[in-house]
Structures are given as C-alpha cells and as structure tokens.
GUTIDREN-287939 format. One record per residue (C-alpha): x negated, y negated, z negated. Coordinates in steps of 0.001 Angstrom, whole numbers, plus 524288, in hexadecimal, padded with zeros to 5 digits. Last residue first. Example, Ala and Ser with C-alpha at 12.3 -4.5 7.8 and 13.67 -1.06 7.14 Angstrom:
# GUTIDREN-287939
<kolro <7CA9A; 80424; 7E41C>> <kolro <7CFF4; 81194; 7E188>> 
# end
This chain:
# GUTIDREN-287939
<kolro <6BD39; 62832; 738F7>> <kolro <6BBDC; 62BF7; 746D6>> <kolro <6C951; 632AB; 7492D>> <kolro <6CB27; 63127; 75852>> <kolro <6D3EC; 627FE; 75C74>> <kolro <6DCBA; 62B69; 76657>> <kolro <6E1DC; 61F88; 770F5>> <kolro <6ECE3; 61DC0; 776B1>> <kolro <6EF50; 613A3; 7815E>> <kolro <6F967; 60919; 77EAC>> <kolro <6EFBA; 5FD23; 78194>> <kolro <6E5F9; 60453; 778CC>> <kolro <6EB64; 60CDD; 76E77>> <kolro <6E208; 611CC; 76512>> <kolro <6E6D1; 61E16; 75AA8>> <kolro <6DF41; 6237E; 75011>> <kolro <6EB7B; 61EFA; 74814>> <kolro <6EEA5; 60E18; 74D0C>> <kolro <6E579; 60863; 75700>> <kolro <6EA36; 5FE42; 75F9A>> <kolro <6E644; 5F90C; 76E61>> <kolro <6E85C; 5EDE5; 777E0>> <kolro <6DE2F; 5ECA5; 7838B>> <kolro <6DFFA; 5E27B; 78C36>> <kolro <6DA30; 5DDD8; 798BC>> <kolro <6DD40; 5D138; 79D05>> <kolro <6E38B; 5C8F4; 7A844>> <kolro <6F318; 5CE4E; 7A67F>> <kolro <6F123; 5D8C9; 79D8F>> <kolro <6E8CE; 5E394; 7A25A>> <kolro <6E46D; 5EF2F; 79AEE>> <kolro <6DA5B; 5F51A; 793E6>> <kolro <6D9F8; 601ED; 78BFB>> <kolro <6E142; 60554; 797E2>> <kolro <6DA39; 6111C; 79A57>> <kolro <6D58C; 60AFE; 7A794>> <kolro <6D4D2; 5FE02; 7A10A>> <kolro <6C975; 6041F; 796AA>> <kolro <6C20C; 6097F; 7A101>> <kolro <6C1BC; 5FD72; 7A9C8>> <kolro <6BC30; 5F55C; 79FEA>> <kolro <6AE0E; 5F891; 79F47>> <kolro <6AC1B; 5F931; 7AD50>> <kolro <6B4AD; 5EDF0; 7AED8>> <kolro <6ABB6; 5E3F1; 7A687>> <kolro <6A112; 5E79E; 7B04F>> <kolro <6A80A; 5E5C1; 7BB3B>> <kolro <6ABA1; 5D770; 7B53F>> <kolro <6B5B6; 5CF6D; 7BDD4>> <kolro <6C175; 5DB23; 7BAA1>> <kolro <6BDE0; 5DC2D; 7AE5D>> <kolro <6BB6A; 5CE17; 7AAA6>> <kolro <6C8F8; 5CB24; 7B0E2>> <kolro <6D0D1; 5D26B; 7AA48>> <kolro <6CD62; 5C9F9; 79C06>> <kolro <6CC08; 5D0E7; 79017>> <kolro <6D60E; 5D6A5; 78722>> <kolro <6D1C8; 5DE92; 77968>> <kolro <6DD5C; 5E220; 76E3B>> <kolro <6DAAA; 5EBF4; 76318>> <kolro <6E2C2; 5F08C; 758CA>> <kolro <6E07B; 5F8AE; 74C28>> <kolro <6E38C; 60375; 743C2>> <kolro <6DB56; 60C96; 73BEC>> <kolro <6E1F5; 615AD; 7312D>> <kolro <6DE77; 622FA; 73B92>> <kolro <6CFF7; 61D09; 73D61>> <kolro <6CE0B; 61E23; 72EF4>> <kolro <6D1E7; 62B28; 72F87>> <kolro <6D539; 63718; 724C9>> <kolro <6DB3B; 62BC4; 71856>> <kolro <6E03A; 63618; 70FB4>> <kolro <6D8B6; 62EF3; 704F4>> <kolro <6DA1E; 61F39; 70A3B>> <kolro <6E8FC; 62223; 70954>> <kolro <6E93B; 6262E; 6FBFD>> <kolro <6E0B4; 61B27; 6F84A>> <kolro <6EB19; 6102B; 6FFC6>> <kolro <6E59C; 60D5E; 70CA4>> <kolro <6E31F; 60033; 71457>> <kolro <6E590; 600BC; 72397>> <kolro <6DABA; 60105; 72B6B>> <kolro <6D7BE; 5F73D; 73799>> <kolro <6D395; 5F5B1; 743E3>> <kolro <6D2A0; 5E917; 74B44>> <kolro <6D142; 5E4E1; 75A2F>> <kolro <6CFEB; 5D719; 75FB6>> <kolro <6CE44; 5D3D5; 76ECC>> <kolro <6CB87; 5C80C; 7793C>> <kolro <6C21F; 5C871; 78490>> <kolro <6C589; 5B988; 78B0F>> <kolro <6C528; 5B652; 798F3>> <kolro <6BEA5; 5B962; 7A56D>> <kolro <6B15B; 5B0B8; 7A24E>> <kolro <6B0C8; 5BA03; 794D5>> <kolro <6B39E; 5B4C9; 786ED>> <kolro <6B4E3; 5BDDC; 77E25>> <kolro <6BC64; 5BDE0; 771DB>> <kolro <6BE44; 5C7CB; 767EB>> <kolro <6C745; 5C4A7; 75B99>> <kolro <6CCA9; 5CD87; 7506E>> <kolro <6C1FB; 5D916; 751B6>> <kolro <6C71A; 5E01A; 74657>> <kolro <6C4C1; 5E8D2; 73B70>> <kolro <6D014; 5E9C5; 73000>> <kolro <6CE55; 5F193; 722DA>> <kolro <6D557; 5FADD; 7189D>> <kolro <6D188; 60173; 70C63>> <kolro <6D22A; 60CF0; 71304>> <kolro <6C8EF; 609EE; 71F47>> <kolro <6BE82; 60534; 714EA>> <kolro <6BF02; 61205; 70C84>> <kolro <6BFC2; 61AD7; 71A63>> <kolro <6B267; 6116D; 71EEF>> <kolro <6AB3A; 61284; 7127E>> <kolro <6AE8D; 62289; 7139F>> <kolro <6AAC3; 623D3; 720FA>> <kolro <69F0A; 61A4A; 71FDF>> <kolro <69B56; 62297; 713C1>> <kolro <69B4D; 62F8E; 71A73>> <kolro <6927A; 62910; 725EB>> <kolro <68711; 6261F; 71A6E>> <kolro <6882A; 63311; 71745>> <kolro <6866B; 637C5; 7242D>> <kolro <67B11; 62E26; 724BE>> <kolro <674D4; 63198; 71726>> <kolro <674EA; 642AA; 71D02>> <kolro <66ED6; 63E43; 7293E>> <kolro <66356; 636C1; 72229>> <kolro <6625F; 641F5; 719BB>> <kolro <66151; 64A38; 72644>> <kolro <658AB; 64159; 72DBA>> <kolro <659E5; 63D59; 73B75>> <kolro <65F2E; 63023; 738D2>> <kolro <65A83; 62325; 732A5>> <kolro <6631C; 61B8D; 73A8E>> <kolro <66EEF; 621E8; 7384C>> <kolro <66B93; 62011; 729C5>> <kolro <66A1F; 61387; 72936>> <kolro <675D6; 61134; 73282>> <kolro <67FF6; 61B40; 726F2>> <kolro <67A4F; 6129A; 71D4D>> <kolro <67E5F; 6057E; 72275>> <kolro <68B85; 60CBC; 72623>> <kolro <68D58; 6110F; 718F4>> <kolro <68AD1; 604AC; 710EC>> <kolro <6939F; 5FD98; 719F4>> <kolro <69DE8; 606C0; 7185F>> <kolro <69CAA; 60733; 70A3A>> <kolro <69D50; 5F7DA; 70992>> <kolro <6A9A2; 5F814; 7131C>> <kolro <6B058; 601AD; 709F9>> <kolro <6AD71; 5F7FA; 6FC6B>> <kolro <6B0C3; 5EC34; 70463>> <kolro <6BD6E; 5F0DF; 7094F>> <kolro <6BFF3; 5EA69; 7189D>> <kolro <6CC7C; 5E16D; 71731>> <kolro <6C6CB; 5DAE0; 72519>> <kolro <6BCFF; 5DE3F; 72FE0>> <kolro <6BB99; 5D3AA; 73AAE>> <kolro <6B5A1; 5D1DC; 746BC>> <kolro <6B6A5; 5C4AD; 75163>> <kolro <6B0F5; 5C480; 75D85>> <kolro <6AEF0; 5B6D7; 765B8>> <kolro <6AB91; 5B365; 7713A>> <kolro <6AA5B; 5A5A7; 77884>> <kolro <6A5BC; 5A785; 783AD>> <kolro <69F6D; 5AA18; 790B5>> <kolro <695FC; 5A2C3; 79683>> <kolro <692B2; 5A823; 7A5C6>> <kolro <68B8B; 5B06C; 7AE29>> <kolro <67F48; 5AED5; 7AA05>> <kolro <682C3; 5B197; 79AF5>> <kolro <6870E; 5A960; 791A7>> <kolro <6904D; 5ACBA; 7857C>> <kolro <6970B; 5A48A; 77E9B>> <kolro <69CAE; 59FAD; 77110>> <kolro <69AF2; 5ACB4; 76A4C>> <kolro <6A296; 5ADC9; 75F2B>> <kolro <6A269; 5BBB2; 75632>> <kolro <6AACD; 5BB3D; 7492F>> <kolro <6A969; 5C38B; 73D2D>> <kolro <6B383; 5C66D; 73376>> <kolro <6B1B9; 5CE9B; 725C6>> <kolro <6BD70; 5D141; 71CEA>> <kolro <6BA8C; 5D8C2; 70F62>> <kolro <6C1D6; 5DE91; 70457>> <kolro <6BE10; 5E292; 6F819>> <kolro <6B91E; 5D583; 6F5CC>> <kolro <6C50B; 5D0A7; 6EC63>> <kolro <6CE2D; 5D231; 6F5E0>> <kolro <6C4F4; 5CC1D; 6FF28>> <kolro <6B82D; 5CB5C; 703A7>> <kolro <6B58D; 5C179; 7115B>> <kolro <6A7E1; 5C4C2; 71CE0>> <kolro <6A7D3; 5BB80; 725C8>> <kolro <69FF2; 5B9C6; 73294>> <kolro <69D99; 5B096; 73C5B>> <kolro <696F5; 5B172; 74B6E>> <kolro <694DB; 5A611; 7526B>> <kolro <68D17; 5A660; 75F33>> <kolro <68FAC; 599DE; 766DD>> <kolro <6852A; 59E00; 77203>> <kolro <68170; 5AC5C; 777FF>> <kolro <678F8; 5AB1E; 78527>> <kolro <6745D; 5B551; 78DEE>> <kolro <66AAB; 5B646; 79853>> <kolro <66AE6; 5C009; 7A467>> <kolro <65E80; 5C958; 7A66B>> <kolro <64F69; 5C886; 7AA8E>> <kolro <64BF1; 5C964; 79C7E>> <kolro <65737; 5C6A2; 79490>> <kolro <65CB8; 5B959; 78E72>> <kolro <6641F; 5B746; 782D9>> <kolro <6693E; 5ACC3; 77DAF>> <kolro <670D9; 5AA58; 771F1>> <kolro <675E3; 59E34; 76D04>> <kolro <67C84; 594C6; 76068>> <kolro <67C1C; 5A13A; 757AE>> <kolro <68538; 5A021; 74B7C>> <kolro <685AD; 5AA70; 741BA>> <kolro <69119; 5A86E; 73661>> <kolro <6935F; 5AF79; 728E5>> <kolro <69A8C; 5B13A; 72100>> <kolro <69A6F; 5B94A; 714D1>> <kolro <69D27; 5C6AE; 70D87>> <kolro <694BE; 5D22A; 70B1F>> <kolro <69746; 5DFA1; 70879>> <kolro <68A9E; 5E991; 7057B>> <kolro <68F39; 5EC86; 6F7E4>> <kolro <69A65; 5E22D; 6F467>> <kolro <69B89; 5D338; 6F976>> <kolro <68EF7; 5CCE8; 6F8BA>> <kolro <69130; 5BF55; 6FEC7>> <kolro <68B25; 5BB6E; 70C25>> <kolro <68AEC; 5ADF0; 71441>> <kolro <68413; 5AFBD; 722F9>> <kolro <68142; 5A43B; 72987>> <kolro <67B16; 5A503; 7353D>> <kolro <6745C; 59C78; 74194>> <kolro <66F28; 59F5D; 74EA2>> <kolro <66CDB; 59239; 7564E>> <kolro <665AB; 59626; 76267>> <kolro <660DC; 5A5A4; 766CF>> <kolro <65A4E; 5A8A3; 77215>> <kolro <655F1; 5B507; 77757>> <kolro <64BD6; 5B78B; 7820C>> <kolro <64D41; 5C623; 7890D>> <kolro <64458; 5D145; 78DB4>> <kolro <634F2; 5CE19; 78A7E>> <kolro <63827; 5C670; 77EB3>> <kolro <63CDC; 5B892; 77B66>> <kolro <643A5; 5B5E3; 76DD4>> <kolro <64898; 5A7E4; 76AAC>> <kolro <64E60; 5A37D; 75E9E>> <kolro <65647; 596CB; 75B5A>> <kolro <65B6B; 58FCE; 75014>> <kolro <65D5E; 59B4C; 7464A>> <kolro <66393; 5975C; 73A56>> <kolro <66807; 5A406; 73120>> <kolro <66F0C; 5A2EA; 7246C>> <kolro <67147; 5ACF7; 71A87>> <kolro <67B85; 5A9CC; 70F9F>> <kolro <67B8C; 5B32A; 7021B>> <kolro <68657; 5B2C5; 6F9EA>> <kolro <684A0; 5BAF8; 6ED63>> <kolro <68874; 5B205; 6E0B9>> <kolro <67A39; 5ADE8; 6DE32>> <kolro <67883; 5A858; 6ED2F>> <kolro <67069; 5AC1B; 6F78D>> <kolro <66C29; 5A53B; 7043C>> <kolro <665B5; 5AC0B; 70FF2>> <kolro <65D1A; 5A276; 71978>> <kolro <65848; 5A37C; 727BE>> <kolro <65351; 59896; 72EBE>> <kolro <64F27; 59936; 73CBC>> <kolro <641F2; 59080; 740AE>> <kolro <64658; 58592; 74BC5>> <kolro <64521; 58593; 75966>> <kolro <63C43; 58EFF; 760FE>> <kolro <63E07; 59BC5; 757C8>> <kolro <63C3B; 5A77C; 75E02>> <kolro <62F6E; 5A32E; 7666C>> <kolro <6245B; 5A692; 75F6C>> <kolro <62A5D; 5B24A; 75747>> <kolro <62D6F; 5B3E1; 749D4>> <kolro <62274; 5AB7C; 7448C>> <kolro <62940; 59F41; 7457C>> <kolro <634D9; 5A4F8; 73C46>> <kolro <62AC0; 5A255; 73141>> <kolro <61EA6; 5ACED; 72D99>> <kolro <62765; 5B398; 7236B>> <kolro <6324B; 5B365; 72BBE>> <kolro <63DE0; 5AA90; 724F6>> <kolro <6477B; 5AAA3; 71C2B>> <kolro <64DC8; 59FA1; 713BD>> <kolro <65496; 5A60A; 7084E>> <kolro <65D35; 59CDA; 6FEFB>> <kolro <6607F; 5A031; 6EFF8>> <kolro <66C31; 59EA9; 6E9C8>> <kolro <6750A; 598E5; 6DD99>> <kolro <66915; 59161; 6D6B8>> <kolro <65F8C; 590BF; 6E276>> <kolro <655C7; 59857; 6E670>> <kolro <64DFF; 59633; 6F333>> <kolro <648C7; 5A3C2; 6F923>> <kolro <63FA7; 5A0FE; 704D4>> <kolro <640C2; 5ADF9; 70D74>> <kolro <63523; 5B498; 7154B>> <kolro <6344D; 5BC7B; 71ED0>> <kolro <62C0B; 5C8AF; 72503>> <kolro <63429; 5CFA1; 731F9>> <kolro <63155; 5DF9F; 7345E>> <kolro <634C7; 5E5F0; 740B5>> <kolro <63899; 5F2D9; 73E20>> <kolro <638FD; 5FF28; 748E1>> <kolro <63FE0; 60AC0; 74663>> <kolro <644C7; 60A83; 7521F>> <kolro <65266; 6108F; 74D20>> <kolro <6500E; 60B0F; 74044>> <kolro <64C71; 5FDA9; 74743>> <kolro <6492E; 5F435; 73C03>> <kolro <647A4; 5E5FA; 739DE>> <kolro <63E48; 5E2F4; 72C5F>> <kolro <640B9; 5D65B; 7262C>> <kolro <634E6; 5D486; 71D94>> <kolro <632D0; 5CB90; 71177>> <kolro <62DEB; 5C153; 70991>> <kolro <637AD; 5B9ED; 7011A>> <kolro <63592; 5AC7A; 6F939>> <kolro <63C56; 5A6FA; 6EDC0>> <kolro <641CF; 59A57; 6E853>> <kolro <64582; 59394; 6DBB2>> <kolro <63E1D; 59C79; 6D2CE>> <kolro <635B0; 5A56D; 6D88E>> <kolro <6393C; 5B0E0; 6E1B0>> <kolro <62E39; 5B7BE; 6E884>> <kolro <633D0; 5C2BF; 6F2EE>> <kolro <628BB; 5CAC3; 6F8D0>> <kolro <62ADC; 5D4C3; 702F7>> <kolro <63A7B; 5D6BA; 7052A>> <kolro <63BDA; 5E0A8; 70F29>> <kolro <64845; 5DED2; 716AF>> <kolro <64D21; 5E8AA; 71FE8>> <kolro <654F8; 5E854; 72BA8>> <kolro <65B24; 5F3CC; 73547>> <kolro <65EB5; 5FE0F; 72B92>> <kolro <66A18; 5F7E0; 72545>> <kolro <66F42; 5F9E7; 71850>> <kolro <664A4; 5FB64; 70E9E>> <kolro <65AB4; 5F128; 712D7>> <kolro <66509; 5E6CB; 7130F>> <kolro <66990; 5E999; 7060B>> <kolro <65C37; 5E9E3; 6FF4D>> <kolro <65812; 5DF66; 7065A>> <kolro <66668; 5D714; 6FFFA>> <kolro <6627F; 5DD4C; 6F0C8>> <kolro <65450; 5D6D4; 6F251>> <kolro <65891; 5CB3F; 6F6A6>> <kolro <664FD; 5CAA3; 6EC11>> <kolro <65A68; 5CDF2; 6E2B8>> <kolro <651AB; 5C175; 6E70C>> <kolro <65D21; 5B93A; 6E645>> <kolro <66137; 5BCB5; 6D88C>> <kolro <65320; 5B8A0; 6D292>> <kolro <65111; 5ACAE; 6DC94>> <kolro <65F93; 5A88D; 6D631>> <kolro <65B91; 5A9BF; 6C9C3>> <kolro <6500C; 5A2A1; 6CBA9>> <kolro <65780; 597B1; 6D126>> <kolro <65FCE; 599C0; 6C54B>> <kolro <655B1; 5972E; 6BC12>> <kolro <64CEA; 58BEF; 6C298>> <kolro <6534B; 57F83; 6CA00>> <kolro <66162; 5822E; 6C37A>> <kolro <65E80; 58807; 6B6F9>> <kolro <653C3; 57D12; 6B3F6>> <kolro <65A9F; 5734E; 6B7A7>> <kolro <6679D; 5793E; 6AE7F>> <kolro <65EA4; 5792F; 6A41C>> <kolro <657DE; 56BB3; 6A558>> <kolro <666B6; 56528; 6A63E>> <kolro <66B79; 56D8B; 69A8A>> <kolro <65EDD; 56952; 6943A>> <kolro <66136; 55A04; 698E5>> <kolro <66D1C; 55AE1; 6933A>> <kolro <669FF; 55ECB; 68683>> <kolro <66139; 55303; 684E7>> <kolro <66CCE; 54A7C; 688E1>> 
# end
C-alpha cells in the first residue's frame, strides 16, 4: 500500500509540476523558432518579442506586432500580450492588446471583446482560433461592418517551410458603405482549406474552397458563389525551394536600388527557375475545378487545369521548357443575356467574341479551349505560346 501511495505521489507530482514545466520549456522555443520564421520570410509583419516570463504551469508574453509598408516605409507598431497556460501535452495562448481590445479604438468593438488563442502540442500541431463578434470602423470616406467572423486554422510541421492542416474562416456579414457612394453587403462567407501529405510526405495535395452565399448591392441580391482551387501530387522538397525563393526574390525586390541587393534578387530568380524545373519534373496538377457565379441573367460557370507530366531523371536533364511539357484544358460559359443587357459587360466581352474566343451556343456564351506543346487552341483557333519558362 505504502508503495502505492509513492507511485501515486510521483506520478502527481509529474503531472501537475514536471511535465508542465517541460512543456513551458518546449513551448517557449517553438515561440521563439515561429518569430524567427515569420520575420524571415515576409517583409510586411514583424514580431518583436519584449519580455517573455515562463514559470511553471503558465507563462506570460509581452510584445509588439509591428505592420510595415516597405514601399511606404511606414510601420505601425501594435503592443500585446499572451497568457501562456501549460499543460502536460500543450500549452494554450490567449492574446490580447496590452491595454485590452477596449483600447483599440472607441467604437471598434460595440458587442463583445474578440478572442484570439494559438494552441500547441508536444508532437507539432499547433491550432489558432479567432472569435470576432462584431467590429465597426467609421472614417472620413467609408463605415465598415463586420458580424460573426470566426477561424480555425489546424497546422502540423511538415518539412522546411511546408505546413499541413485545415482550416475553415466563417464570416456571418460584410458591409461596406462609402462616402456619398452605393453600399455593399457580403453574407454566408465560408471559406475552407486543406492542406493532405502523402506517399510518405513527399507528396502534397492542397484544396481551398471560396462560398459566398450572396451578394447585395442596390440593385439587387445576387448569389450563391462559389470558387474552388486545387494543387495536387506537388513534391514537397521542390515546392519548399520554390517557396523559399520567391519569399526571397519579394524581399529583395523591395529593397531595390542597390547592387548587392540586385545581385541577391537575380539569385534569388535563379532558384525559382530551378525549384520550379525540379517541381515541374517530378510532376504536378493546378486547377480551378469549380467556379460558380450567380448573376440575375443566369449562372457564370467554368473550370480550367494545367498540368505536367512526371519525368524519369534522363528526361528531367534534357528537359529545355517547362511550358513545352504543360498541358491543360479550360472551359468558361456565361449567360447571353448579361452581355447583351449589361453595356458594360459588352465592352469587355465584345473583343473576345469578335476573335471567337467566345461564341454562342444556344443562350450562352462559350469558350472551349486546350493547351498541348506551346500551343492554345480556343474554340478551334490557334494560338502560339511563347516560351516563358
């Protein structure tokens, strides 16, 4: 019995002491490695960590959030605060501004305070979630309301800069209203994303999905919409070198005018054309399976992929093009009846039916068209391709 009660005492005290500890240890490297990250690959956000006091079953973080304009550069610095709670697989971060959400603005908040929390765990995940009840924002040119925005994004570490997850943002409304001009409305916003690894993570599928329930403007409601994107069999190792290239070929862009700067970004472009060669060899698919817009004429309906075929090694070497393996198809028809009611709509249109990149079948406009060796066809016309990559 006695020896009981020690295995009892010992496994109390690793439960509500050591490995909370642990945990407050790990989690405060994995917030240090994640700044790091997001400082070094985009130029448009950084995090400045000020004081971060961990003790043993919780922790709290002071910081800054600093939004930046390289073109302007202008910053506009934000100070928060995160309550760490650590548990025995994961810790919980509850953010807020360091003077509450209150001190934003007066009026930004009229209902209920937003709640904004990230979740880790030992084995990698990390879950942010985002509750926003309602904001408001008046200025001199427009008011903008927003009702019922919530996420839930779910993330797991999958190689370099990959990640993996769902995720799902939901926005009951939007409204927008200008200054001596018409108001629009946005409600039923869902948009979902997933991220899948397979054959044994050197492979990746990613899907996101766009649904708008309606749209109101003063003319009507219009709706619902919906856009659907995909990328499948993409290669992990190419995609994380074209990543890495194209955030540093933007940094550099933006710094400009210098010739070292210059000399990174030129580099920077060499990689993309090699990530993007590797990733193009090994294979991939990018479409736009499902678009769907709802318009008082009828329906806007399309889907268009392109695609690479795989390559063996001694293909992938004498590969010249990347452009010359690329195939795809592409299929767009909209309603007659919204160009001929909208002069607008036939402004834009009417060059495309006059080279009969559009054409009429029955009630609708159609536009049909393949690509197959630096070649597009569109509803039988020929088109050259120039030799872009």
């Amino acid at each position: 019995m006695k020896r009981a009660w020690i295995v009892a005492g010992v496994v109390l005290l690793a439960g509500g002491g050591i490995l909370p500890w642990g945990v407050g240890y790990l989690t405060e490297h994995q917030w240090q490695r994640a700044v790091t990250e997001v400082n070094d690959t985009q130029p448009f956000m950084r995090v400045d960590t000020r004081d971060y006091q961990r003790g043993i079953l919780g922790a709290e973080v002071r910081g800054t959030l600093v939004l930046q304009d390289p073109e302007a550069g202008e910053n506009r610095p934000l100070e928060f605060v995160a309550h760490v709670t650590h548990g025995i697989t994961g810790s919980l971060m509850t953010f807020e501004p360091a003077d509450g959400w209150s001190s934003m603005e007066a009026d930004w908040f009229p209902g209920e305070d937003p709640t904004l929390t990230l979740e880790t765990r030992l084995w990698g995940e990390v879950t942010l979630k985002l509750d926003l009840p309602e904001l408001m924002i008046s200025d001199p040119d427009m008011d903008v309301r927003v009702v019922g925005l919530q996420l839930d994004q779910s993330l797991e570490h999958l190689s370099g800069d990959v990640w993996t997850g769902q995720g799902e943002l939901r926005l009951d409304s939007l409204g927008v209203s200008p200054v001596g001009g018409s108001p629009v409305s946005l409600s039923d916003v869902i948009v979902t994303s997933t991220s899948e690894p397979r054959d044994d993570d050197t492979r990746l599928d990613s899907r996101v999905e766009f649904n708008l329930g309606q749209v109101e403007v003063l003319d009507g409601t219009y709706g619902p919409h919906r856009l659907v994107f995909a990328l499948d069999n993409l290669e992990v190792a190419s995609w994380n070198q074209l990543a890495n290239g194209m955030a540093e070929l933007q940094a550099n862009t933006l710094e400009g005018g210098q010739n070292t700067g210059f000399e990174r970004q030129m580099q920077a472009m060499e990689q993309v054309n090699q990530a993007f060669r590797r990733l193009a060899a090994a294979g991939f698919s990018m479409s736009i399976p499902e678009l769907s817009v709802a318009t008082p004429e009828g329906d806007i309906r399309g889907q268009m992929e392109i695609r690479h075929p795989e390559l063996d090694a001694e293909q992938a070497s004498s590969m010249l093009l990347v452009m010359q393996g690329l195939t795809g198809d592409l299929n767009l028809t909209l309603p007659l009846a919204l160009a001929e009611q909208h002069p607008a709509v036939m402004l834009q249109l009417a060059p495309l039916i006059k080279q009969g990149l559009l054409v009429q079948e029955g009630d609708r406009l159609v536009m049909k068209g393949q690509m197959e060796d630096l070649l597009l066809t569109v509803n039988g016309i020929e088109i050259p391709l120039p030799p872009l990559l």
